[in-house]
C-alpha positions as CSV (number, residue, x, y, z in Angstrom):
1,X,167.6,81.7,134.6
2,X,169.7,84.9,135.7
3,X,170.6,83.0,139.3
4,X,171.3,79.7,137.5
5,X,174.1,82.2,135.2
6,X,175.6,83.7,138.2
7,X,175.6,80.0,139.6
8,X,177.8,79.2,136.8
9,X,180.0,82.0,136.5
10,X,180.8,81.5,140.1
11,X,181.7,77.6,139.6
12,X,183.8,78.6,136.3
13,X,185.6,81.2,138.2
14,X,186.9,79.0,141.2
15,X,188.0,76.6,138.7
16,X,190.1,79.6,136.8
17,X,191.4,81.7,139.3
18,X,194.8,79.6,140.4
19,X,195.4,79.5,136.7
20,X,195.1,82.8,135.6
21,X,196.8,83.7,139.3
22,X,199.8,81.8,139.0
23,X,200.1,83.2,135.1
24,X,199.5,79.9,133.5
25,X,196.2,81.0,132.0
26,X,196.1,81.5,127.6
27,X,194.6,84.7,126.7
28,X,191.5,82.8,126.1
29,X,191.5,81.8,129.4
30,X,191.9,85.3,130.7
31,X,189.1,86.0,129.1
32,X,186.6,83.5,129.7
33,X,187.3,84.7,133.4
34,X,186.7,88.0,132.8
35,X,183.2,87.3,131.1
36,X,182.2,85.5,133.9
37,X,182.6,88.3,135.6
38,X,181.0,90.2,133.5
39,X,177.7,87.8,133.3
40,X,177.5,87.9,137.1
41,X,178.2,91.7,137.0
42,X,175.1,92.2,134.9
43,X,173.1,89.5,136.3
44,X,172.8,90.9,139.0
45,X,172.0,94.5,137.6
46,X,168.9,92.7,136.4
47,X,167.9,91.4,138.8
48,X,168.3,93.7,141.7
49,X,168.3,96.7,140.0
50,X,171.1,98.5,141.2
51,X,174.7,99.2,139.8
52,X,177.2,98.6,142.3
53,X,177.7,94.5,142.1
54,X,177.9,95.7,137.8
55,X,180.3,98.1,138.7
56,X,182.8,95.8,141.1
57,X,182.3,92.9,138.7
58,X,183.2,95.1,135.7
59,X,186.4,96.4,137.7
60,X,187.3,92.7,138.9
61,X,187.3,92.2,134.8
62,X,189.9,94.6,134.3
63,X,192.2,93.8,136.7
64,X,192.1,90.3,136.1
65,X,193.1,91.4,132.6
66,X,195.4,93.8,133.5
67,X,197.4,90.9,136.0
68,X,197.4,89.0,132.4
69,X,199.3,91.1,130.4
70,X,201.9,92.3,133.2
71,X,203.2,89.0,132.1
72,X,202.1,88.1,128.8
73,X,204.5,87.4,125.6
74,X,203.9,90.8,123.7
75,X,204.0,88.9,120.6
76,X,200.9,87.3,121.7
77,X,198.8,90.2,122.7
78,X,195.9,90.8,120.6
79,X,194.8,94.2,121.4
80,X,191.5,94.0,119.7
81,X,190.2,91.5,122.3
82,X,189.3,94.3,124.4
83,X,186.2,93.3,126.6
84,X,188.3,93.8,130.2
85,X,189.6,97.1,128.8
86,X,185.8,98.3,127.8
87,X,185.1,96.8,131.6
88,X,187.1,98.8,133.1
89,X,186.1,102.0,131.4
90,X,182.6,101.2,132.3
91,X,182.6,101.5,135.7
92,X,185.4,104.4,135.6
93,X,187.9,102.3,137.1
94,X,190.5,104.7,134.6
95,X,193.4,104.2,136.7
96,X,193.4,100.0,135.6
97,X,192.0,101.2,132.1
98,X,195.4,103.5,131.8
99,X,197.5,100.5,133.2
100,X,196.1,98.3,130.6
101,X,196.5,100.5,127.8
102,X,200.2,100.8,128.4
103,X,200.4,97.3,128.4
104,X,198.5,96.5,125.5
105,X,199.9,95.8,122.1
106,X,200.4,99.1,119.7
107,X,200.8,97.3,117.1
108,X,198.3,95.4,114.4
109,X,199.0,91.4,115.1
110,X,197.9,90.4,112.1
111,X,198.0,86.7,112.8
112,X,195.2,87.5,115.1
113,X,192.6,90.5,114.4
114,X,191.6,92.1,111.4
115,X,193.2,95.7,111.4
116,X,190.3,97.9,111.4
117,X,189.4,96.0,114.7
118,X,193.0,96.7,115.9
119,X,192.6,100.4,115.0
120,X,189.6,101.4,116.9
121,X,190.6,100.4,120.2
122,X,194.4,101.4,119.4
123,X,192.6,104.9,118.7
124,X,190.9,105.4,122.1
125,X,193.9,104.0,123.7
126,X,196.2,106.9,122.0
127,X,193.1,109.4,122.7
128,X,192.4,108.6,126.1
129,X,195.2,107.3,128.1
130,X,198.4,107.7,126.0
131,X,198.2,111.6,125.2
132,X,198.8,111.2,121.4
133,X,198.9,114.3,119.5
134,X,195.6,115.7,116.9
135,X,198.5,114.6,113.7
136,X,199.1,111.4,115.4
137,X,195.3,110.7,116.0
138,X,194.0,111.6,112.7
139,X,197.1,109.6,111.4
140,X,195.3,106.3,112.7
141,X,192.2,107.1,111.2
142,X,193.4,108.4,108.0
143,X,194.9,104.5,108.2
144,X,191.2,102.9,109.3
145,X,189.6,104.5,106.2
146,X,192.2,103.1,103.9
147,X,192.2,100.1,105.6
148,X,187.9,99.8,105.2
149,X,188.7,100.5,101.1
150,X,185.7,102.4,100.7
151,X,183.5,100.2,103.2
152,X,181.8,102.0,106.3
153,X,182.2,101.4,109.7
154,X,180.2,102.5,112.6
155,X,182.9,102.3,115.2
156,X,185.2,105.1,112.9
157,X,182.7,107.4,112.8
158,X,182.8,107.2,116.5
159,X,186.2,107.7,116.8
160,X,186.1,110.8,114.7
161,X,183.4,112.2,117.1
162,X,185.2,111.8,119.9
163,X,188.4,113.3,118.5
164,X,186.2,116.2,117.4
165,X,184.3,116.4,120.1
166,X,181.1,116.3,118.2
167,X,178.4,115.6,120.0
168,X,175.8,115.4,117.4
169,X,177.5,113.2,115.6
170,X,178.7,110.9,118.5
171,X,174.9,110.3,119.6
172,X,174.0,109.2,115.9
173,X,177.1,106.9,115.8
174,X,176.9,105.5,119.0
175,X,172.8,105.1,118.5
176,X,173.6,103.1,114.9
177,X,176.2,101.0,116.9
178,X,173.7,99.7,119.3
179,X,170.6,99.2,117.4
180,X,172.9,97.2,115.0
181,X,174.2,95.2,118.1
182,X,170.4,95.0,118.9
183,X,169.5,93.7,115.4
184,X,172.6,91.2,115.2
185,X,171.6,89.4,118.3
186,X,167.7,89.3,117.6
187,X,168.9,87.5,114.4
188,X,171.1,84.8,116.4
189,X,167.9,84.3,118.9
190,X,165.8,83.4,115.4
191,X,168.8,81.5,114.1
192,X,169.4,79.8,117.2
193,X,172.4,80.5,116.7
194,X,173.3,82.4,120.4
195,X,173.6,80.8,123.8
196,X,170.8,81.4,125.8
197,X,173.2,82.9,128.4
198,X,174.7,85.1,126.7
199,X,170.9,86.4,124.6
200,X,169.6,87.3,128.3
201,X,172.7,89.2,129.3
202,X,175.1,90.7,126.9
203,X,172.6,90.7,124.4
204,X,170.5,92.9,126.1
205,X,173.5,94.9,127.9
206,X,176.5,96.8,125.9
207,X,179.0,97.2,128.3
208,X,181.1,98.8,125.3
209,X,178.3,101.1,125.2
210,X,178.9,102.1,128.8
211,X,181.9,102.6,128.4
212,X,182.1,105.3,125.4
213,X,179.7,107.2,126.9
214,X,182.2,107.5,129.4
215,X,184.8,108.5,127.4
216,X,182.8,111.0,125.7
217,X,182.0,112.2,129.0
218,X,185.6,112.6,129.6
219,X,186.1,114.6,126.5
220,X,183.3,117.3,127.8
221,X,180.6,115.5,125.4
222,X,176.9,116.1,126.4
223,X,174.9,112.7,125.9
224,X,171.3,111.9,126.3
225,X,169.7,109.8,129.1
226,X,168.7,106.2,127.7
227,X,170.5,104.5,124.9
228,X,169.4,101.3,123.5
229,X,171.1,98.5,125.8
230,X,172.5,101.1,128.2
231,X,170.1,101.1,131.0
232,X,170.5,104.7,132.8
233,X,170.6,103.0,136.0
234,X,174.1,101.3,135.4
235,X,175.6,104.8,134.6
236,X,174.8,106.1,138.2
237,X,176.5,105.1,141.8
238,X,180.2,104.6,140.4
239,X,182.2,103.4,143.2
240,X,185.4,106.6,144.3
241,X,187.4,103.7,144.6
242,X,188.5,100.1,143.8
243,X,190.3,96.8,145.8
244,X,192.1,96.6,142.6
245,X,192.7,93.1,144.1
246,X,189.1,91.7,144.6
247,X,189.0,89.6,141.6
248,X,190.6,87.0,143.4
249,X,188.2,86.9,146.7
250,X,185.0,86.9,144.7
């Protein structure tokens, strides 16, 4: 059913792109334009068996996103809905990744996302593209563990690899985080509960995945080949450079 997706995607996209052009698009618009992109992008990754329509897919994600918020009430932002921002980590388009993390929210909307949510992508958007100091960093986690009140959270412990560049500790975080995704969407297929769409391809692709071995790459971590949902061959090929207006000629 891969081609019948793509098919899809396409048709939603055409129907989206004046809106979310002309800034008339909601942010849940936004991002219903960006998945489709990011359905086609790994779509096609399964079915060809090479990166680069993934990697110009994911980028065409971001940039849609990042058009979005160049305009967007900041009251409105909800900086936890980060998919476009993962996107364009994933296929190391940083330059859009840095442009939407200065536009993002920095702070919690708390009419909109729970705050631990909030605080992990806040953290790798202080770590990675706004140059926050080691007391400012460990100040946002020191607020995700209060915030958890005892609880446990894959995603902090990731965090706190990266800002201590541990690698040993990264690979078991990040291998917990996607055998949990794994596990969460096997349960869905049983409960019927998942769109068959989405089961075939983000359910058996983690573009967030992707994307913090990236960063981790970026911070001098060494990580292993093949990770549960990150197939190797999507972290190979990254195009040297992006139409960063492609997403709307697609």
């Amino acid at each position: 059913m891969l081609p019948i997706i793509i098919e899809n995607a396409e048709f939603e996209l055409d129907v989206l792109l004046s809106t979310v052009v002309d800034g008339r698009a909601s942010h849940h618009e936004v991002l219903v334009f960006c998945h489709d992109f990011r359905l086609r992008g790994i779509c096609s990754l399964f079915l060809d068996g090479v990166p680069e329509q993934l990697h110009n897919d994911l980028q065409r994600s971001g940039r849609a996103f990042l058009h979005f918020l160049r305009s967007a009430d900041e009251a409105k932002k909800i900086t936890s809905k980060a998919e476009p921002f993962f996107d364009a980590i994933a296929c190391k388009d940083l330059d859009g990744a840095a442009e939407i993390a200065h536009l993002s929210r920095h702070t919690w909307n708390k009419e909109e996302e729970y705050e631990d949510d909030f605080l992990y992508v806040h953290f790798l958007i202080m770590l990675f593209f706004l140059k926050a100091t080691d007391d400012e960093l460990r100040s946002i986690l020191k607020r995700y563990v209060e915030v958890l009140e005892g609880g446990e959270d894959i995603r902090l412990d990731i965090c706190s690899a990266l800002l201590e560049k541990n690698e040993e500790q990264f690979d078991a975080a990040l291998s917990a985080l996607l055998a949990e995704r794994q596990n969460r969407v096997r349960e869905r297929v049983l409960k019927d509960t998942i769109l068959e769409e989405e089961a075939v391809t983000v359910g058996r692709f983690s573009i967030e995945g992707l994307a913090l071995l990236n960063l981790a790459e970026i911070r001098g971590l060494a990580t292993g080949e093949e990770y549960p949902l990150v197939p190797s061959v999507a972290r190979r090929g990254f195009p040297k450079k992006f139409d960063a207006e492609a997403w709307k000629q697609f």
